[in-house]
N, CA, C and O atoms as a Tinker XYZ file with bonds, in Angstrom:
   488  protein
     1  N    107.135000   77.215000  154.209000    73     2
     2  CA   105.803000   77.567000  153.769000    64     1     3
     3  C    105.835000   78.630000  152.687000    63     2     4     5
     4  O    105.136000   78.546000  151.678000    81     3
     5  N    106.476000   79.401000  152.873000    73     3     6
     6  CA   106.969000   80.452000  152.148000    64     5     7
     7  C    106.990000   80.166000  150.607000    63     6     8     9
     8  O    106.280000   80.653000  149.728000    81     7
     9  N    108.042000   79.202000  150.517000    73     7    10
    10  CA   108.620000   78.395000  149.639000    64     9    11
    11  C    107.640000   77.712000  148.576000    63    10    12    13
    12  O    107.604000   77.879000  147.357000    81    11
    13  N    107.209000   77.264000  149.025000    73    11    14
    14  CA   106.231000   76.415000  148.948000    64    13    15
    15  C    104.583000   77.116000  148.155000    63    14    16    17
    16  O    103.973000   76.637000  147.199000    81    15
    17  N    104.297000   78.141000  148.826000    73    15    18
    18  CA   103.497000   79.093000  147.967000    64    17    19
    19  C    103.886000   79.978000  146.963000    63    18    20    21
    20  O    103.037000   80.439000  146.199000    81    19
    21  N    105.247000   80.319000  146.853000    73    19    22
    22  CA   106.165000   80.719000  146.091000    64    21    23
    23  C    106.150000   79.875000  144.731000    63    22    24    25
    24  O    105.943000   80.521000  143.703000    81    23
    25  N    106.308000   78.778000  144.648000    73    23    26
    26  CA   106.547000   77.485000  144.087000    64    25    27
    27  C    104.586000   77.518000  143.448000    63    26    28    29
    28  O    104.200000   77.840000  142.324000    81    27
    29  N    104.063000   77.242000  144.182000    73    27    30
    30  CA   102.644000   77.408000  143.767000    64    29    31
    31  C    102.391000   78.431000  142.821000    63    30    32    33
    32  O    102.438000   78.099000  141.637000    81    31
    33  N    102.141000   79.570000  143.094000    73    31    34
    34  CA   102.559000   80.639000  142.065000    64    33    35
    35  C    103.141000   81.072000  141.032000    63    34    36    37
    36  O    102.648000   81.803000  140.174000    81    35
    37  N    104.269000   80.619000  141.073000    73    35    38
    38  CA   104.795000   80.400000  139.747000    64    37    39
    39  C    104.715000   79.300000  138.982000    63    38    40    41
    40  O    105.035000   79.423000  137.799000    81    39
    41  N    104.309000   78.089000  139.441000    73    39    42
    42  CA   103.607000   77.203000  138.545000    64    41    43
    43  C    102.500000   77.472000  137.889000    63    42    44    45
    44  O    102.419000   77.049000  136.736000    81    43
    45  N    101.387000   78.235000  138.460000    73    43    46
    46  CA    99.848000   78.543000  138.227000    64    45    47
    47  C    100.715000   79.624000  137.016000    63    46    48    49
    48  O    100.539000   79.398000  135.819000    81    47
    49  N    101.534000   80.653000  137.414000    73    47    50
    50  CA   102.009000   81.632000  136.206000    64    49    51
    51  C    102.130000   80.913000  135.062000    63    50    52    53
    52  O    101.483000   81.131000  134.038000    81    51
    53  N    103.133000   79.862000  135.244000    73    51    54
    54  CA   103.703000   78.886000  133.991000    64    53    55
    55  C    102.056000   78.149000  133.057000    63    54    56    57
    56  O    101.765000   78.332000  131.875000    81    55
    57  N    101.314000   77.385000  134.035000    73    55    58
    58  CA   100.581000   76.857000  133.274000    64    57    59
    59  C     99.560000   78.130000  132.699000    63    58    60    61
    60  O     98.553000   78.161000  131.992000    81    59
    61  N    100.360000   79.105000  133.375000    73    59    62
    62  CA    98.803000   79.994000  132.579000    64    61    63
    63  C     99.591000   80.748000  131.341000    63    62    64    65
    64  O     98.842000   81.470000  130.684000    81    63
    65  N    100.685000   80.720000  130.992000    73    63    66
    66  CA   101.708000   81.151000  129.976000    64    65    67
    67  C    101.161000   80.264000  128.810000    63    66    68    69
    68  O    100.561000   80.665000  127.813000    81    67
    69  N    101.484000   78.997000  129.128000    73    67    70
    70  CA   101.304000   77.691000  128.513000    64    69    71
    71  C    100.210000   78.159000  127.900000    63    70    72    73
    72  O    100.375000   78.847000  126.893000    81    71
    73  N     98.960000   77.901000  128.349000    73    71    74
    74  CA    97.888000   77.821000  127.912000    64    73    75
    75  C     97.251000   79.136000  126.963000    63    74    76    77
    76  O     96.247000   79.091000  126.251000    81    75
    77  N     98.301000   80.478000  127.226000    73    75    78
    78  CA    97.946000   81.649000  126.077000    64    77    79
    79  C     98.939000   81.309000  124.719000    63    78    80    81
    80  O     98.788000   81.604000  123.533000    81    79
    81  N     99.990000   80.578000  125.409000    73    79    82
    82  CA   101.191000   80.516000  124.195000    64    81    83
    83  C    100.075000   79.576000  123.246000    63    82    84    85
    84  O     99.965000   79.940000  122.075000    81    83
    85  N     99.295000   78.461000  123.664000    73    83    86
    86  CA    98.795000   77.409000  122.788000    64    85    87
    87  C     97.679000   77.882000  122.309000    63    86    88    89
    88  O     97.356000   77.369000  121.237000    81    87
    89  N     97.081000   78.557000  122.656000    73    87    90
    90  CA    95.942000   79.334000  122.195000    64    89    91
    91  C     96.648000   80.637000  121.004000    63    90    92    93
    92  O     96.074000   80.844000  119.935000    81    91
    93  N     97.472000   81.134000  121.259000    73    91    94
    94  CA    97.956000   81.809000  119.712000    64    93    95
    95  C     98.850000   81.044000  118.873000    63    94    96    97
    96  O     99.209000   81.608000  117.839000    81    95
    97  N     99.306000   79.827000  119.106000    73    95    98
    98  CA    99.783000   78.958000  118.300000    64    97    99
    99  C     98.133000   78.782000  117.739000    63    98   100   101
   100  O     97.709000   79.634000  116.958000    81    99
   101  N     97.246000   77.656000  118.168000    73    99   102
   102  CA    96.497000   77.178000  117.439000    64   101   103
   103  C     95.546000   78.702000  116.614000    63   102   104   105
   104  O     94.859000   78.563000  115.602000    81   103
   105  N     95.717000   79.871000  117.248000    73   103   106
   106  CA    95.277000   81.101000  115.534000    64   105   107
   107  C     96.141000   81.112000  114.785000    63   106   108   109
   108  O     95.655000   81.518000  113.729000    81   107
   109  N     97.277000   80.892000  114.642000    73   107   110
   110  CA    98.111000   81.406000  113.964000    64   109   111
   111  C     98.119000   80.001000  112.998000    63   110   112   113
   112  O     98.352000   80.392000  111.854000    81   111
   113  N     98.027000   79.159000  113.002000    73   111   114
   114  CA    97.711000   77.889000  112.686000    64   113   115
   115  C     96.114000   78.086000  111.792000    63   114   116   117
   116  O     95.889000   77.960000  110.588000    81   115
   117  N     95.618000   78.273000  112.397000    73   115   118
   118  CA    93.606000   78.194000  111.688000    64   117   119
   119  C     94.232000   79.308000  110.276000    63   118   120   121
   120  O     94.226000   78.970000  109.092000    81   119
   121  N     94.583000   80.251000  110.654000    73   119   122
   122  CA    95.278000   82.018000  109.787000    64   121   123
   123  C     96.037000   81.126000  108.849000    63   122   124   125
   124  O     95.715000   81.151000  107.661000    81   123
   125  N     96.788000   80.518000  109.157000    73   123   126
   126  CA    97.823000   79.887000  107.573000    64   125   127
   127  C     97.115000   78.555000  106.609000    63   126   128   129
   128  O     97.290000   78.344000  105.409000    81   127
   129  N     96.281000   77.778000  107.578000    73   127   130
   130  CA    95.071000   77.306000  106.964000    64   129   131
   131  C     93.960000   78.350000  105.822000    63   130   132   133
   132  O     93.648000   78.048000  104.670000    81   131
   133  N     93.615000   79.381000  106.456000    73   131   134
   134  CA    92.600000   80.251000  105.734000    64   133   135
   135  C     93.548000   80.927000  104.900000    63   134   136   137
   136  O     93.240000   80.816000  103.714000    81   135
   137  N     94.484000   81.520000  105.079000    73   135   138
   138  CA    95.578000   82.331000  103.893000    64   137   139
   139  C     96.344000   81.644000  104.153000    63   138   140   141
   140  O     96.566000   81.366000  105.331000    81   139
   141  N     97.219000   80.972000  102.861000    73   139   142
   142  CA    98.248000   80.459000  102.760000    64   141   143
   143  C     99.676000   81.153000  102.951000    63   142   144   145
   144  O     99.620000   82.382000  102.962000    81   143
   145  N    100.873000   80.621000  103.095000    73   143   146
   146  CA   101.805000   81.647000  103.661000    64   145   147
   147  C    102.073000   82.390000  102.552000    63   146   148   149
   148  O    102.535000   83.505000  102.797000    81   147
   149  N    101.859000   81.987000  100.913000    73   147   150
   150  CA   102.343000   82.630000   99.967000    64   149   151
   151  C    101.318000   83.750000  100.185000    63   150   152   153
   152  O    101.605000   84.901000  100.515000    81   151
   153  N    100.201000   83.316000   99.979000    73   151   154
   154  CA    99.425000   84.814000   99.626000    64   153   155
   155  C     99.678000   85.580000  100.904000    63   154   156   157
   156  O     99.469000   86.752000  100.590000    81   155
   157  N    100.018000   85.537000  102.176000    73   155   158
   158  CA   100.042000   86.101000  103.022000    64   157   159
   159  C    101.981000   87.209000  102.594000    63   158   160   161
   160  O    102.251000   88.398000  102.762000    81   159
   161  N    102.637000   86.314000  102.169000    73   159   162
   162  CA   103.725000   86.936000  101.666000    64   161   163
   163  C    103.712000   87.704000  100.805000    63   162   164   165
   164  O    104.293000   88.746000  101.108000    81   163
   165  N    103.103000   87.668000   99.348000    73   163   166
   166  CA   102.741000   88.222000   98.629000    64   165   167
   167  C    101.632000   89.786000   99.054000    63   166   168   169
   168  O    101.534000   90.881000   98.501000    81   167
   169  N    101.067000   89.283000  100.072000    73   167   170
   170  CA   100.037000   90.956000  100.973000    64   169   171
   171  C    101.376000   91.412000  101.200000    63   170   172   173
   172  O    101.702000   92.313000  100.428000    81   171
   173  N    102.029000   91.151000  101.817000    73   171   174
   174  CA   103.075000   92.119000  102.357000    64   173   175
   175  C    104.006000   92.494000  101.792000    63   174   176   177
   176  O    104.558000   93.481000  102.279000    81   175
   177  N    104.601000   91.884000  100.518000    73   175   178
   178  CA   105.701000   92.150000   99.131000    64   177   179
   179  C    104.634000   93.311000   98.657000    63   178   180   181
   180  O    104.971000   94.413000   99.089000    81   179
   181  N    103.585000   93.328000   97.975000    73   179   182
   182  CA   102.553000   94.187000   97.660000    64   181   183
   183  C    102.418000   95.589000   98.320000    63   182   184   185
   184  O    102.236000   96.617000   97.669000    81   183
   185  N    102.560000   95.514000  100.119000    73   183   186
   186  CA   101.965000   96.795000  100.512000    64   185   187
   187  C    103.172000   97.076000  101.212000    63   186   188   189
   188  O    103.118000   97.737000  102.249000    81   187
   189  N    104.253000   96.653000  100.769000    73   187   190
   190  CA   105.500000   97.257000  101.288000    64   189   191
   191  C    106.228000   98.244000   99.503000    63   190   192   193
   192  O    106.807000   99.319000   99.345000    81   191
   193  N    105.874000   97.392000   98.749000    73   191   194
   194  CA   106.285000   97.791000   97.507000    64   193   195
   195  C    104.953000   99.114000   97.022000    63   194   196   197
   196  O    105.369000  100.089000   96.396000    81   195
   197  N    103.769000   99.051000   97.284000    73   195   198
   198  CA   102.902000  100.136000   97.568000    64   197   199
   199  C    103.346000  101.864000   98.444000    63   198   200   201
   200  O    103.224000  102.997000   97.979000    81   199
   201  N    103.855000  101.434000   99.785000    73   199   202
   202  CA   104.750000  102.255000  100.108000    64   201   203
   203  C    105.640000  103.012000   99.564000    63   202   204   205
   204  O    105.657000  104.234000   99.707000    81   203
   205  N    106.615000  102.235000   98.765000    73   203   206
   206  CA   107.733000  102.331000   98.477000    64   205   207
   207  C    107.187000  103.512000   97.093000    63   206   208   209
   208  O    107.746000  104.608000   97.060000    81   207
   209  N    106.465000  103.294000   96.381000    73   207   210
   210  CA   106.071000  103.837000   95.664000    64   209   211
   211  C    105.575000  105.586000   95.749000    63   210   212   213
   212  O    105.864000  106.585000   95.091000    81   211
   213  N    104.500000  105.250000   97.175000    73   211   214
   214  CA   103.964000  106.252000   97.774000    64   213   215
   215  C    105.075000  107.283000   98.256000    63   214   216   217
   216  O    104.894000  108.494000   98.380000    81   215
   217  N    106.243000  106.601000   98.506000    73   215   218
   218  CA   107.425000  107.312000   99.022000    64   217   219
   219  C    108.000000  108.347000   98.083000    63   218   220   221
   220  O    108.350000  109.510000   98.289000    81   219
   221  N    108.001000  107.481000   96.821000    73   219   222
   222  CA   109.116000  107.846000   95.658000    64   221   223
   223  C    108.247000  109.035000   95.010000    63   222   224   225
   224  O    108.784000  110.106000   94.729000    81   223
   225  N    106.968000  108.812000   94.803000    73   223   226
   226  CA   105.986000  109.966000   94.545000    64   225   227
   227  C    106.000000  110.994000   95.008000    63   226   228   229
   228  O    106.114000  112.000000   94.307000    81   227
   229  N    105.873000  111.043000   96.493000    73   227   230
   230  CA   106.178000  112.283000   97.315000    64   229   231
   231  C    107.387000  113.191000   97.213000    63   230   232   233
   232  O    107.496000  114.393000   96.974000    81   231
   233  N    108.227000  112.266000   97.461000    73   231   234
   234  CA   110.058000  113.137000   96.568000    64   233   235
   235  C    109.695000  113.216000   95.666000    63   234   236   237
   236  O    109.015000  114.201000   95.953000    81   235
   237  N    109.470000  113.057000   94.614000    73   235   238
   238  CA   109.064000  113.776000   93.353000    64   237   239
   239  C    108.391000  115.015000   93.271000    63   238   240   241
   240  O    108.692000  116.113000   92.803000    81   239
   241  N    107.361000  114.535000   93.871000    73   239   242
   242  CA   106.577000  116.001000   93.706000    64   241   243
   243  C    107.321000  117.081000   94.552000    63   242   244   245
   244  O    107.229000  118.272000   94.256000    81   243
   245  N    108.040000  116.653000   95.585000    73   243   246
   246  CA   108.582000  117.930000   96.503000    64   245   247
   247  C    109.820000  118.656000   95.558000    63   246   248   249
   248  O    110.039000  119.851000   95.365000    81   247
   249  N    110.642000  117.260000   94.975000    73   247   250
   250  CA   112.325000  118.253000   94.123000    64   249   251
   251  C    111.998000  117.752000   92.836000    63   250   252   253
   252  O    112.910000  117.144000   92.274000    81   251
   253  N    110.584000  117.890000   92.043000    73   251   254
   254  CA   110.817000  118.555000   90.308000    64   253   255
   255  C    111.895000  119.459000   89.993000    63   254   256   257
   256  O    112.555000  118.963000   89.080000    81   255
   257  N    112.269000  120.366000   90.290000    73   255   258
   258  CA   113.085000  120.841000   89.733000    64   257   259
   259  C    114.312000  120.144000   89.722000    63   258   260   261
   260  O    114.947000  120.217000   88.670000    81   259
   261  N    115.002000  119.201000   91.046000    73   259   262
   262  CA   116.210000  118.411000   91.259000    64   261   263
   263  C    115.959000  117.303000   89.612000    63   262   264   265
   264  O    116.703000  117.160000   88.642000    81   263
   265  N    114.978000  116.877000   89.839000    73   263   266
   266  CA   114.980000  115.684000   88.919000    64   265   267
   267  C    114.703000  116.342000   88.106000    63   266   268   269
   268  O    115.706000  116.155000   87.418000    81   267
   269  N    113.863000  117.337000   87.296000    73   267   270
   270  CA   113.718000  117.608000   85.684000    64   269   271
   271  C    115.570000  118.418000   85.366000    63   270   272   273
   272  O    116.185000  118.555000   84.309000    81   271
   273  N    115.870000  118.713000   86.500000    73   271   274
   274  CA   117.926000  119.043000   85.818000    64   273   275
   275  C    118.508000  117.880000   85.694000    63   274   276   277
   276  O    119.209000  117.879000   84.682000    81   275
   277  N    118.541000  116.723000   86.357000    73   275   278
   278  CA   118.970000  115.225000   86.052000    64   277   279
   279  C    118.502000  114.657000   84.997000    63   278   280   281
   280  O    119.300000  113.823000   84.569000    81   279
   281  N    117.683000  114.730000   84.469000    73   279   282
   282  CA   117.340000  113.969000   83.417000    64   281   283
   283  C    117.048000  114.438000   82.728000    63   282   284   285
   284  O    116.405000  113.933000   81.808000    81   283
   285  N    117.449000  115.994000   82.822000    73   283   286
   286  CA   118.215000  117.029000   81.236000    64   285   287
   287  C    119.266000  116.818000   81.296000    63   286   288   289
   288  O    119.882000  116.929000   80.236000    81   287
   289  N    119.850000  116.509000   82.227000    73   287   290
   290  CA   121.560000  116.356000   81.922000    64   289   291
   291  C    122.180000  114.987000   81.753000    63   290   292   293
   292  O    123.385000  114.768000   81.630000    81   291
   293  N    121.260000  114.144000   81.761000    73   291   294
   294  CA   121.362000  112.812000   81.376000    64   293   295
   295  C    121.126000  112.775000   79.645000    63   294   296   297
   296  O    121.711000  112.051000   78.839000    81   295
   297  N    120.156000  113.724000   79.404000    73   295   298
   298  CA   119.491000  113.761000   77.812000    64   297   299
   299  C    120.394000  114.038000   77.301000    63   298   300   301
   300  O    120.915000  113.223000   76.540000    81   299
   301  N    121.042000  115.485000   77.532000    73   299   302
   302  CA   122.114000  115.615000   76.451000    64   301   303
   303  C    123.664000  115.363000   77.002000    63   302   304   305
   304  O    124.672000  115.792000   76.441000    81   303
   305  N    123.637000  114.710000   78.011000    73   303   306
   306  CA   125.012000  113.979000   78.231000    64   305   307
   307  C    125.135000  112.401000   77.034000    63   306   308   309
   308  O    126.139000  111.919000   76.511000    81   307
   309  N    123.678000  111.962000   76.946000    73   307   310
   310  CA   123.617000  110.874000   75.589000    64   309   311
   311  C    124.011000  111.158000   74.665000    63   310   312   313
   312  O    124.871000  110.516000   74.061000    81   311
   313  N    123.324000  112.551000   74.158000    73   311   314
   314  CA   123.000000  113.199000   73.184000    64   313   315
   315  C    123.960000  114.411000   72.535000    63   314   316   317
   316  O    123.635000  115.343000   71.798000    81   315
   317  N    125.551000  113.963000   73.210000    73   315   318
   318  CA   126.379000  114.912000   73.136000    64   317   319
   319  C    127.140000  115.450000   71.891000    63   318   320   321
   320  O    127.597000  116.587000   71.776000    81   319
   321  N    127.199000  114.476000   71.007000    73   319   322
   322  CA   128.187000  113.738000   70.108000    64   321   323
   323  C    126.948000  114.311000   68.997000    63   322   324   325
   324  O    127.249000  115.398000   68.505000    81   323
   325  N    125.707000  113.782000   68.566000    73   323   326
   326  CA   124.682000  114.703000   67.672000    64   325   327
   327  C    124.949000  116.113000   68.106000    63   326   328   329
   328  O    125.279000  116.907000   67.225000    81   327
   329  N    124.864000  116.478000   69.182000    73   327   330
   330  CA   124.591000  118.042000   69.183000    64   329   331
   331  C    125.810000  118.943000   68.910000    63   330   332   333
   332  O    125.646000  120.151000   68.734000    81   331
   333  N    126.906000  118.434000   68.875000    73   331   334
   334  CA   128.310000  118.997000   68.593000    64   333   335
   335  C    128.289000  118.947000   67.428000    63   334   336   337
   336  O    128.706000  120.026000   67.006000    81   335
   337  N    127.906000  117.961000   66.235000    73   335   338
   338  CA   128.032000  117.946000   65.201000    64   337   339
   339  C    127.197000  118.724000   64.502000    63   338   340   341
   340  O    127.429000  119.133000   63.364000    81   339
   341  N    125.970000  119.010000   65.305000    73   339   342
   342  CA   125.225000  120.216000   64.306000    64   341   343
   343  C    125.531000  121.563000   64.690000    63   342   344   345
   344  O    125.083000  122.602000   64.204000    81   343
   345  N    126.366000  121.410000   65.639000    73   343   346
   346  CA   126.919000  122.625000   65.853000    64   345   347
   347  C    127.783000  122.972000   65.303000    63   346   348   349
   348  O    128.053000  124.147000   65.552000    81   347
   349  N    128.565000  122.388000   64.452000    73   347   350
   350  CA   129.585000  122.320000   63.883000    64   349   351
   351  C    131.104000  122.061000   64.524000    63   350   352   353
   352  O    132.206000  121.873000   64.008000    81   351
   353  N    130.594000  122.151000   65.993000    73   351   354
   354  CA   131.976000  121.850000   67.221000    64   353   355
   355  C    132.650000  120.550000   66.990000    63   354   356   357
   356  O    131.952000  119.537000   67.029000    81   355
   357  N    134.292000  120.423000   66.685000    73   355   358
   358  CA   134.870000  119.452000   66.607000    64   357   359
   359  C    134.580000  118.980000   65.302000    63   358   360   361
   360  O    134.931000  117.828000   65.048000    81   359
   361  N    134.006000  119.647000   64.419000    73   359   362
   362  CA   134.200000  119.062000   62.899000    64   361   363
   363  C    136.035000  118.859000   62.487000    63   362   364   365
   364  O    136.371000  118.076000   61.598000    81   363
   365  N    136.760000  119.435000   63.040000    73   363   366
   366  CA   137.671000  119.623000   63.010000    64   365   367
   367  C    138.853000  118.057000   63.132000    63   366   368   369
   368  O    139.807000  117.576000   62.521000    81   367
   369  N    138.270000  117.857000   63.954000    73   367   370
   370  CA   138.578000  116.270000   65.069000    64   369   371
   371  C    137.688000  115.371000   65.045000    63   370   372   373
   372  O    136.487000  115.591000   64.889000    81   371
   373  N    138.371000  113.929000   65.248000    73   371   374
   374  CA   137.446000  112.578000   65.201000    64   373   375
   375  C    136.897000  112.729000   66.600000    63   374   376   377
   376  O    137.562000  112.829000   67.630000    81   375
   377  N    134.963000  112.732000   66.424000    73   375   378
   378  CA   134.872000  113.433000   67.881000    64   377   379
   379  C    135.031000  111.408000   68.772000    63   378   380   381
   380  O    134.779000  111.324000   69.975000    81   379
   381  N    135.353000  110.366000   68.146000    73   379   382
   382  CA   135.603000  108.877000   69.050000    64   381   383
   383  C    136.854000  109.022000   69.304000    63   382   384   385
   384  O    137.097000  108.601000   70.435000    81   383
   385  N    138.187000  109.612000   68.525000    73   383   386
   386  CA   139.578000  109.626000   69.639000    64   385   387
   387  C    139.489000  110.815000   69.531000    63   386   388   389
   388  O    140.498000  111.087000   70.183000    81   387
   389  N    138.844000  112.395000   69.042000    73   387   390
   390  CA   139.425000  113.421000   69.974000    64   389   391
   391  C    140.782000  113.736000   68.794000    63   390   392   393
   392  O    140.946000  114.951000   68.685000    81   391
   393  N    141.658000  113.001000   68.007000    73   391   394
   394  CA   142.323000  113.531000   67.053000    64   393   395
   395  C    142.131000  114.545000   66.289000    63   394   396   397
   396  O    140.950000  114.776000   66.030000    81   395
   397  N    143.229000  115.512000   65.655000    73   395   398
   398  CA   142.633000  116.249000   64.778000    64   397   399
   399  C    142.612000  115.660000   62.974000    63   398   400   401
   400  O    143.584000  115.102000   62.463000    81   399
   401  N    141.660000  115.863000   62.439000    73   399   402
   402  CA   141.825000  115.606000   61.196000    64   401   403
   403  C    142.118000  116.909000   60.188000    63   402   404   405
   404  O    141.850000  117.999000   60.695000    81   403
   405  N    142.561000  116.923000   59.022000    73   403   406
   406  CA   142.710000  118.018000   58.058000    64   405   407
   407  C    141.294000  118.746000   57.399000    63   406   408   409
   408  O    140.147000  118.887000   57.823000    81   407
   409  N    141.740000  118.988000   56.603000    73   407   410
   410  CA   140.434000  119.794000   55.746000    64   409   411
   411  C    139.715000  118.978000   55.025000    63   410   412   413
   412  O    138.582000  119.153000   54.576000    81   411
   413  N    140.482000  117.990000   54.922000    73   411   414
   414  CA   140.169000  116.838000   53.759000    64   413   415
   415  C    139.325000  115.839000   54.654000    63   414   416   417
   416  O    138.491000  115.130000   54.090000    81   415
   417  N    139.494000  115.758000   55.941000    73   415   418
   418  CA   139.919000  114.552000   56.414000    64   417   419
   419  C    140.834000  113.309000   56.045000    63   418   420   421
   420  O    140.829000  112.202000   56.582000    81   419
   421  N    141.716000  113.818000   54.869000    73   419   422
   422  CA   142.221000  112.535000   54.750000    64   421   423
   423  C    143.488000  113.143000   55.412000    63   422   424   425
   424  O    143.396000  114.319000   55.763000    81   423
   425  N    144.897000  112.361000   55.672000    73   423   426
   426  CA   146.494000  112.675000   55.517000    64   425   427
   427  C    146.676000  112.296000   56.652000    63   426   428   429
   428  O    147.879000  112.471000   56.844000    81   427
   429  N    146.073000  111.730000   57.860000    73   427   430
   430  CA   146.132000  111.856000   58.951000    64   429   431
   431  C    145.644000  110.189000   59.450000    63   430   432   433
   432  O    144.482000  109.813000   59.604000    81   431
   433  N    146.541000  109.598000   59.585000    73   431   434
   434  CA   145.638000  108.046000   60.369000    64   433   435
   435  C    146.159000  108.245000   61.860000    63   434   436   437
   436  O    146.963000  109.062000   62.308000    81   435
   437  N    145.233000  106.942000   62.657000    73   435   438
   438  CA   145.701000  106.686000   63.682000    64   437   439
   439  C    145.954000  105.631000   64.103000    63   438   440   441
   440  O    145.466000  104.793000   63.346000    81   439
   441  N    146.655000  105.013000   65.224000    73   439   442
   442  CA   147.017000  103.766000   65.767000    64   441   443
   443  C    145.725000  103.482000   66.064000    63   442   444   445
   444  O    144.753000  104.237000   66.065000    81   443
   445  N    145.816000  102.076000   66.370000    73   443   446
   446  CA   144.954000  101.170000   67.081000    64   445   447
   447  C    144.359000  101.712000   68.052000    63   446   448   449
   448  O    143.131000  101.703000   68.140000    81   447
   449  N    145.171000  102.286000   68.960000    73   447   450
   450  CA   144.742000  102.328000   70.563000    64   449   451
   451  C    144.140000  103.889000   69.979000    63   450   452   453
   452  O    143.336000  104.352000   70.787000    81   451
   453  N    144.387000  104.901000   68.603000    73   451   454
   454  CA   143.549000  106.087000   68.333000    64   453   455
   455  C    144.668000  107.459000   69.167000    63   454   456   457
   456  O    144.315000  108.630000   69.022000    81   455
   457  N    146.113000  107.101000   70.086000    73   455   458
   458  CA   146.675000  108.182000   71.127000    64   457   459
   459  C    147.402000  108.747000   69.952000    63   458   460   461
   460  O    147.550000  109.967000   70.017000    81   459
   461  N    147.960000  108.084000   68.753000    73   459   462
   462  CA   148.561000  109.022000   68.212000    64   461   463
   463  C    148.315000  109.169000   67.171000    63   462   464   465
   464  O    147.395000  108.427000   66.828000    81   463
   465  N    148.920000  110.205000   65.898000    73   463   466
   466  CA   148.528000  110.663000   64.588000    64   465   467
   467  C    149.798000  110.205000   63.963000    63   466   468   469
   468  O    150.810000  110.071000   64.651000    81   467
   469  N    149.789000  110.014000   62.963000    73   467   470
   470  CA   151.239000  110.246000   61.689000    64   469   471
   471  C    150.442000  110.385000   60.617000    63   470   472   473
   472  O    149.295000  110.011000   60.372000    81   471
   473  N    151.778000  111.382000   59.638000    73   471   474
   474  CA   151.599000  112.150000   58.515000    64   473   475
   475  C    151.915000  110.693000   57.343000    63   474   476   477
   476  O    152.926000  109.995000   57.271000    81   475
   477  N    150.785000  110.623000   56.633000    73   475   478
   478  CA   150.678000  109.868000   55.734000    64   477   479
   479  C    151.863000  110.434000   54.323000    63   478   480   481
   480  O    151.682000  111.549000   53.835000    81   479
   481  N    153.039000  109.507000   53.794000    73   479   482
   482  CA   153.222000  110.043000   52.795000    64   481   483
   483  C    152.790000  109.853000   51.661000    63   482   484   485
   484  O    152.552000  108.660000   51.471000    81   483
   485  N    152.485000  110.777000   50.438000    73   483   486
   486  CA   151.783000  110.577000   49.679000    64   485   487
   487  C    152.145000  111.083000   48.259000    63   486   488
   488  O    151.375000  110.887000   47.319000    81   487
């Protein structure tokens, strides 16, 4: 008897599982009918990439100072090669191999690969 109402019970559980599982199948169903899965993908590419934004903003505003030294030292890490030359630093030397040249710049070539110098005779 036991058994038996046992058995009852968990059938009545099952069909009553059943019948919530099919009832959020058929919303979830009507929902991809009314929004399609793209635009429904696209809401969420959108307000995840919204976030992401909201995120990157906030670090910003907290380490200005971290980032305005990075991307001064990015500026004239570009900008290295102009600013030596008006400085007059390395007028001396080819500042692309780093060789030294003369007064002339001429007397002085280099190999291919730029590692070494020889004295031109002349």
């Amino acid at each position: 008897m036991k058994l038996a109402r046992q058995l009852s019970e968990d059938r009545a559980m099952r069909d009553a599982a059943l019948i919530l599982f099919k009832s959020d199948l058929e919303l979830i169903r009507q929902d991809l009918k009314h929004r399609g899965l793209g635009t429904r993908l696209a809401d969420r590419m959108g307000e995840g990439a919204a976030d992401m934004m909201e995120d990157a903003v906030g670090y910003a505003s907290e380490n200005r100072g971290k980032i305005a030294a990075i991307v001064l030292s990015a500026a004239l890490w570009f900008a290295r090669r102009p600013i030596l030359r008006f400085l007059g630093k390395g007028a001396d030397e080819d500042l692309e191999t780093g060789t030294p040249l003369t007064s002339s710049g001429e007397g002085m070539t280099t190999s291919s690969g730029g590692d070494s110098c020889e004295q031109r005779e002349t």
